[in-house]
TIVO-305739 format. One record per residue: y, z, x of N, C-alpha, C, O, CB in turn; residue in one letter. Coordinates in steps of 0.2 Angstrom, whole numbers, always signed. Atoms other than C-alpha are relative to their C-alpha. Glycine has a CB too. Example, Ala and Ser with C-alpha at 12.3 -4.5 7.8 and 13.67 -1.06 7.14 Angstrom:
! residues 2
<node <-6 +0 +4> <-22 +39 +62> <+6 +0 +4> <+5 +3 +9> <+0 +6 -5> "A">
<node <-6 -1 -4> <-5 +36 +68> <+5 +3 -4> <+11 +4 -1> <+2 -7 +2> "S">
END
This chain:
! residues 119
<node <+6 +0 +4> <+1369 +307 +242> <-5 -6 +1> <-3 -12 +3> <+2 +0 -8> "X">
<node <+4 +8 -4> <+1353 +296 +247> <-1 -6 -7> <+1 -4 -13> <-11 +2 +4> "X">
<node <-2 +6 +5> <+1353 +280 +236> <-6 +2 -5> <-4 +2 -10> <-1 -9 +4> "X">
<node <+5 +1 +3> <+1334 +284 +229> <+5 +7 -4> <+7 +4 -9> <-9 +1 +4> "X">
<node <-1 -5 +4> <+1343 +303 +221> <+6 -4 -4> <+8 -1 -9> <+2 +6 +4> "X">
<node <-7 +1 +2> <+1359 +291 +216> <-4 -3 -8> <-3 -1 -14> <+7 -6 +6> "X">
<node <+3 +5 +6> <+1347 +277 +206> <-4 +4 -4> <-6 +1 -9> <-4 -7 +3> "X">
<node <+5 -4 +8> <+1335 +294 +196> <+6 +3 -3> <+5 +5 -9> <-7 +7 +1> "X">
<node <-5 -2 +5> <+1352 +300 +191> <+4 -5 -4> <+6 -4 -9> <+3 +3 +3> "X">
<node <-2 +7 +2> <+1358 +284 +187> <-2 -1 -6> <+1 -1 -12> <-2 -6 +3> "X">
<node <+5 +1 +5> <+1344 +281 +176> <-2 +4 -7> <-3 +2 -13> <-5 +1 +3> "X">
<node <+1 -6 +6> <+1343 +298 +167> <+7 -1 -3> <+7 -2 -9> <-1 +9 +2> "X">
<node <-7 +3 +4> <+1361 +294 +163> <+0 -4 -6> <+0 -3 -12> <+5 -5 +3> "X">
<node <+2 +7 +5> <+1357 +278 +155> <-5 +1 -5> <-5 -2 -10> <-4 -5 +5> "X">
<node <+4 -1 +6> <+1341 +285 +145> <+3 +5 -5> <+1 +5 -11> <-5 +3 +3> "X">
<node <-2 -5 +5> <+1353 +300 +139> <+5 -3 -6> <+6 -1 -12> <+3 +8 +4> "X">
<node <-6 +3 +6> <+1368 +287 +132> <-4 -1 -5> <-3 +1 -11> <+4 -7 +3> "X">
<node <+6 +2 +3> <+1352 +279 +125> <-1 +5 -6> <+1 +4 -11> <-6 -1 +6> "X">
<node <+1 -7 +3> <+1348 +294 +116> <+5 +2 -3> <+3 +3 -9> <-2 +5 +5> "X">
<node <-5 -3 +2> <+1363 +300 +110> <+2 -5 -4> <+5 -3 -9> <+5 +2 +6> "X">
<node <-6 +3 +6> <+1370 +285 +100> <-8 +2 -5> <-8 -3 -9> <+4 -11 +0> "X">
<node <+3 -2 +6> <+1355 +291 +87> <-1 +7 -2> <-1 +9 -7> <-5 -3 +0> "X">
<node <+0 -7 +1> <+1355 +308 +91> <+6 +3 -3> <+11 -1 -2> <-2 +4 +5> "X">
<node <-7 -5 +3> <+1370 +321 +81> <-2 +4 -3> <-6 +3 -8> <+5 -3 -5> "X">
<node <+0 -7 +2> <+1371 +338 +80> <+5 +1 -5> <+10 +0 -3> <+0 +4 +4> "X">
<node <-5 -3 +5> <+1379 +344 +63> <-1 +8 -2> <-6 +11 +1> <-2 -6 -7> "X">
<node <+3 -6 -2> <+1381 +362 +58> <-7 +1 -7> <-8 +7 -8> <+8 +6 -2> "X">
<node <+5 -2 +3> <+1365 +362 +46> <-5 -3 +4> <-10 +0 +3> <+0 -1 -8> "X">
<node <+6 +0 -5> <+1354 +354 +60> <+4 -2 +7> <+4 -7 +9> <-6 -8 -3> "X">
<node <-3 +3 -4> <+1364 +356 +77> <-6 -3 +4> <-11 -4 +2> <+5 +4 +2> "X">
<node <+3 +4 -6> <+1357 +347 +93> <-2 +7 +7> <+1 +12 +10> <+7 -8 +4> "X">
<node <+6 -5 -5> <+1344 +357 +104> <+0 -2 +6> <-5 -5 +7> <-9 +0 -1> "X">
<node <-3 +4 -6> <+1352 +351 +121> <-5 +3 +7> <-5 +9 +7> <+9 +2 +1> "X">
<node <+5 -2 -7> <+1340 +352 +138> <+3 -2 +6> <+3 -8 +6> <-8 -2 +1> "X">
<node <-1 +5 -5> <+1346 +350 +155> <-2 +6 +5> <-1 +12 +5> <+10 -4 +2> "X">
<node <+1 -4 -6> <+1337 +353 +171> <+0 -1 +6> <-2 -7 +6> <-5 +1 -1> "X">
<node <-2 -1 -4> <+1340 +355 +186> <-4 +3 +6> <-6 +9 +5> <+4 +3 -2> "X">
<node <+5 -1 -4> <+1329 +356 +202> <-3 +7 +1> <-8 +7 +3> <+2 -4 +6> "X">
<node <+2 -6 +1> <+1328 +375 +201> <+0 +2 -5> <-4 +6 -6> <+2 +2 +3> "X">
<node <+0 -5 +7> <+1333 +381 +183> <-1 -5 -4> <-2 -11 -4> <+6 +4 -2> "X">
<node <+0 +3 +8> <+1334 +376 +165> <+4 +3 -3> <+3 +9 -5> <-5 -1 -4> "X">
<node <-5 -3 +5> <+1348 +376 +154> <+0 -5 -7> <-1 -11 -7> <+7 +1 +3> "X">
<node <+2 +3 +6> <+1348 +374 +135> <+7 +1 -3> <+11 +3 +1> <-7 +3 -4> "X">
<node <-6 +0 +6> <+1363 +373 +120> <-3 -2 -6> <-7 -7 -7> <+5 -5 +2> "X">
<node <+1 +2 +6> <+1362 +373 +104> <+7 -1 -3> <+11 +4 -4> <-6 +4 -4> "X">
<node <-10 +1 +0> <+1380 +362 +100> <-3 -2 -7> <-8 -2 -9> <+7 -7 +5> "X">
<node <-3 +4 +6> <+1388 +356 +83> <+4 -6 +3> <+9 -5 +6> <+4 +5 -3> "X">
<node <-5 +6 -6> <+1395 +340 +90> <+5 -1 -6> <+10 -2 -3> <-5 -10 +3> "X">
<node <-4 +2 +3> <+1405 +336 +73> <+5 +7 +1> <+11 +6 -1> <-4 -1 -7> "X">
<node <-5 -6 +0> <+1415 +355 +76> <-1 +0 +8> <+2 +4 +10> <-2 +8 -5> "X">
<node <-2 -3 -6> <+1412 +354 +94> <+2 +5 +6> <+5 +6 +11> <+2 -1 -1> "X">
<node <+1 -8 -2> <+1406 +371 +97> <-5 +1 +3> <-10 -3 +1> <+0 +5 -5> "X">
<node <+7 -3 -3> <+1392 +378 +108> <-2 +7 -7> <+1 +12 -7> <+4 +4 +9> "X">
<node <+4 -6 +3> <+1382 +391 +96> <-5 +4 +2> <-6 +9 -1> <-2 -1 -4> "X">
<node <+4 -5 -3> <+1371 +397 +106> <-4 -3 +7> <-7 -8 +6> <-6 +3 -6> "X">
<node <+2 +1 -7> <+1365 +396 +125> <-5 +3 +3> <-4 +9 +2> <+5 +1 +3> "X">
<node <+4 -3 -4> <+1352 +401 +135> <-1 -4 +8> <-1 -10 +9> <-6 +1 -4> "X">
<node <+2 +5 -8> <+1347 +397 +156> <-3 +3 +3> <-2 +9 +3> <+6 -3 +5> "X">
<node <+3 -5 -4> <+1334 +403 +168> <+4 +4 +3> <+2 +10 +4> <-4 -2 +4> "X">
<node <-3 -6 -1> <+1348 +412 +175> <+3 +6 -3> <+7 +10 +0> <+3 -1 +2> "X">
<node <-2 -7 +6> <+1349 +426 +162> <-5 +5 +3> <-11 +4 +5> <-1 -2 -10> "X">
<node <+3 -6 -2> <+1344 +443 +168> <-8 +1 -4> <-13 +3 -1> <+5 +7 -1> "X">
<node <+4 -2 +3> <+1332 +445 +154> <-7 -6 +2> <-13 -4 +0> <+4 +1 -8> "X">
<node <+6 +5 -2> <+1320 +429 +160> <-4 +3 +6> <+0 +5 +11> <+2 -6 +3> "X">
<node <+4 +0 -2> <+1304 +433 +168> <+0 -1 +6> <+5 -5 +8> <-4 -1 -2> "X">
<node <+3 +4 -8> <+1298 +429 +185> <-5 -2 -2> <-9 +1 -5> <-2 +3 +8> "X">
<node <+7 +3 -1> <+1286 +416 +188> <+1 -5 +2> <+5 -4 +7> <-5 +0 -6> "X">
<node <+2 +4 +1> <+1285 +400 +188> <+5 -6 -3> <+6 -5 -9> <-4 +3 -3> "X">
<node <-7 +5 +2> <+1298 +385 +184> <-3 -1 -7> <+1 +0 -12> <+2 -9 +6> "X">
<node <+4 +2 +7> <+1286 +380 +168> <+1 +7 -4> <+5 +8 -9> <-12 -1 +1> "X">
<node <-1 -6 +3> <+1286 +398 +164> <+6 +5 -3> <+8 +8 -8> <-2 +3 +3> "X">
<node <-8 -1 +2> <+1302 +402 +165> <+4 -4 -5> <+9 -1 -8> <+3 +0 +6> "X">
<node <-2 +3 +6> <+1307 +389 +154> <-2 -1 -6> <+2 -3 -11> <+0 -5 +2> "X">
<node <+0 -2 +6> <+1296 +393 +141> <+6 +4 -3> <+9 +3 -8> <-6 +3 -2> "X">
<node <-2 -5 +3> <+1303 +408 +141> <+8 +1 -2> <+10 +7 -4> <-3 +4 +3> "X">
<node <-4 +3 +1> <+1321 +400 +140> <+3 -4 -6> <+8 -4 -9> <-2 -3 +4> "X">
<node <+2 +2 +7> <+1315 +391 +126> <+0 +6 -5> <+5 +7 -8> <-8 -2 -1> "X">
<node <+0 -6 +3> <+1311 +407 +118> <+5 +5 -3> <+5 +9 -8> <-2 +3 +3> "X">
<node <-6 -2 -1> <+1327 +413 +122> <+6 -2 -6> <+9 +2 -10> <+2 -2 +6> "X">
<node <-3 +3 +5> <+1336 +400 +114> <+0 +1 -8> <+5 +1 -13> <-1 -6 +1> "X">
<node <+1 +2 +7> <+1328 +400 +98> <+1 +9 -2> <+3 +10 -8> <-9 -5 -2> "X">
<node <-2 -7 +4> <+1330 +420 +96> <+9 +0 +0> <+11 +4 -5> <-3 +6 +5> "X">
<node <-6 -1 +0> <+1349 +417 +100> <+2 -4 -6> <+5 -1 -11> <+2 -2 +5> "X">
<node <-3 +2 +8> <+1351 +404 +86> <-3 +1 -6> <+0 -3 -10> <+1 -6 +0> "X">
<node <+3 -2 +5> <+1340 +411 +74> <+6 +6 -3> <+9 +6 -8> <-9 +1 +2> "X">
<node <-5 -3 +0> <+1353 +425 +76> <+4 -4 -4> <+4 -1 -10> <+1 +2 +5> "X">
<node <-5 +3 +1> <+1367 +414 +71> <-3 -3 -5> <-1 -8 -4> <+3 -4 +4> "X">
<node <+4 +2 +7> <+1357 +409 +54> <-3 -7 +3> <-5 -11 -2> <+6 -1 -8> "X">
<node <+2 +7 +0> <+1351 +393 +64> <-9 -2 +0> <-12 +0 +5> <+5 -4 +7> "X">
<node <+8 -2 +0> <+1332 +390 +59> <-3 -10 +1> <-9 -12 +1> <-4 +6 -10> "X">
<node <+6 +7 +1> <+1330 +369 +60> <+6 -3 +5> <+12 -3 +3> <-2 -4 -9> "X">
<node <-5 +4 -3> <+1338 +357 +75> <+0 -5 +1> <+0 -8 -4> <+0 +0 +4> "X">
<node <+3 +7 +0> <+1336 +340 +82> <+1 +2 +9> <+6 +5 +11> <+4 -9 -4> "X">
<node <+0 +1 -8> <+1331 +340 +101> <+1 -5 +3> <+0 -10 +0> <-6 +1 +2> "X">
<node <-3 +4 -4> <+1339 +332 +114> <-2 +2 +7> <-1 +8 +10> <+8 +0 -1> "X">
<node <+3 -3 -5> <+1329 +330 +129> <+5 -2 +6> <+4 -1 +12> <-7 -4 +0> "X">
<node <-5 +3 -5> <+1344 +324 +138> <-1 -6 +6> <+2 -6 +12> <+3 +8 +3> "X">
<node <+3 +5 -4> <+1335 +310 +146> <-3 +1 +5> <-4 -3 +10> <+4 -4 +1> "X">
<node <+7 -2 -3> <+1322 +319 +153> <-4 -3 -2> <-4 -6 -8> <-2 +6 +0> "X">
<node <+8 +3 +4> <+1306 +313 +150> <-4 +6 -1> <-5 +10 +4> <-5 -5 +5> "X">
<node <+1 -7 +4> <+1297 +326 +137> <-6 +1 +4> <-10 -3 +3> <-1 +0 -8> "X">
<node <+4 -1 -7> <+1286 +331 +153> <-1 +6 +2> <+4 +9 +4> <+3 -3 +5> "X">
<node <-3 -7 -6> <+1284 +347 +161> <+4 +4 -2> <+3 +5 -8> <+5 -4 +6> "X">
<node <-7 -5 +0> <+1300 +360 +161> <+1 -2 -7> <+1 +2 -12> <+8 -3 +6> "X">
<node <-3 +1 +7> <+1306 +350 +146> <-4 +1 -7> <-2 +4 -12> <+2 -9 -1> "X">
<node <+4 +0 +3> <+1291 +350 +136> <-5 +8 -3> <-9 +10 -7> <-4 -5 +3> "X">
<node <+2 -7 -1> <+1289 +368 +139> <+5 +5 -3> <+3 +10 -5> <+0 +2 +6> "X">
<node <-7 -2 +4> <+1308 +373 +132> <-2 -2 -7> <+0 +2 -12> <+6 -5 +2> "X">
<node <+2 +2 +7> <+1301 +364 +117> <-5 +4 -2> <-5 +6 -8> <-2 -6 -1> "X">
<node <+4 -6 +3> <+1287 +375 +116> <+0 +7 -3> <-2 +10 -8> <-4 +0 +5> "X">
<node <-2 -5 -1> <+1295 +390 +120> <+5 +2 -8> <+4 +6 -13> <+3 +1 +8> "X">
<node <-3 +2 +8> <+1308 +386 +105> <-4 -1 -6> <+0 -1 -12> <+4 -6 +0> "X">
<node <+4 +1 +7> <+1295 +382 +92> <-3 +7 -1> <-2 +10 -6> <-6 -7 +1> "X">
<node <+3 -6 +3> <+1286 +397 +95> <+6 +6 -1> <+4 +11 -4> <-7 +3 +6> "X">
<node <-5 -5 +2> <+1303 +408 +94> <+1 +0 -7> <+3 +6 -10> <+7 -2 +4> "X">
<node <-3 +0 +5> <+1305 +403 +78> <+7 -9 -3> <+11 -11 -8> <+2 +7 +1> "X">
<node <-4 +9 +2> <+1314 +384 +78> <-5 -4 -1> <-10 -4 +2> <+6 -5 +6> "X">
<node <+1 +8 +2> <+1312 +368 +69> <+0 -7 +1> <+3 -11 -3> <+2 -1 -3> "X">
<node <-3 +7 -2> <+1311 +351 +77> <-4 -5 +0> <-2 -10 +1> <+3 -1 +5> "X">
END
């Protein structure tokens, strides 16, 4: 791995520990989890106190559009929040996972807000 990809991963590490000791997903507001990945995007919506996944979504699901890495991750977004709305879950706390709310990430958020979640 070249040193410049080792020190932005490094980094985002470092911003998500950052992140994490104030964020916690409980089961009446779990954690809206984002991690992206130079081609896709994948979301979670966990319970960290039970330690369960409740609902998942990732551009690699058949049912995601073509287009567009922005686009597709709204619609990712979208995904998520129809999944956990299903599971009675209507209010989260987002965890940008030490991305910067930018771009892909900021578009998951969008896409979740208009599905129908709270954050």
């Amino acid at each position: 791995m070249p040193a410049t990809a080792k020190i932005v991963r490094e980094r985002r590490e470092r911003r998500h520990r950052r992140l994490r000791r104030r964020i916690q997903g409980t089961p009446e507001r779990p954690r809206f989890n984002v991690f992206r990945s130079s081609a896709h995007i994948y979301v979670q919506v966990i319970d960290d106190q039970g330690g369960h996944t409740l609902a998942a979504a990732s551009s690699l699901d058949g049912s995601i559009p073509k287009g567009t890495k922005t686009e597709k991750a709204r619609a990712v977004g979208q995904l998520a929040a129809e999944r956990a709305r299903a599971q009675g879950i209507t209010r989260v706390v987002f965890d940008r996972g030490g991305f910067l709310y930018h771009g892909r990430v900021k578009a998951v958020a969008d896409g979740a807000r208009a599905g129908g979640l709270e954050f």
